[in-house]
C-alpha positions, 0 to 999 in steps of 0.5 A: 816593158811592153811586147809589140806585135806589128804587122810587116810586108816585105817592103816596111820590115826594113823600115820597121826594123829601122825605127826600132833599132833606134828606140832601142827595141829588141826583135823577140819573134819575126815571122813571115808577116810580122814580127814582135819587138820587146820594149823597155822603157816608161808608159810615156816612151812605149806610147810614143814608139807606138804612134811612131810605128802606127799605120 
C-alpha cells in the first residue's frame, strides 16, 4: 500500500482523478491544490501508476 500525494490545478484534477479511478485508487484527502490517493497493489503496480501520473 502506498499514499500519493499529487500536486492538482483545477485543470489536471480531473485528469488526475481519471487515471486514478482506473488503477483502482481511492482519494484519501483532496485539498484546494492537492489531493492524496491510497494505492493498494504490488511495488511493481505502485511504480508504474507513479510514472504514469509524474509531471
Amino acid at each position: 500500500m502506498a499514499l500519493i500525494k499529487l500536486a492538482v490545478s483545477p485543470e489536471s484534477e480531473a485528469r488526475v482523478r481519471e487515471t486514478a479511478g482506473k488503477h483502482g485508487t481511492n482519494v484519501v484527502e483532496n485539498g484546494t491544490d492537492s489531493v492524496i490517493l491510497e494505492f493498494t497493489g504490488t511495488k511493481e503496480n505502485i511504480d508504474s501508476f507513479v510514472e504514469i501520473v509524474r509531471p
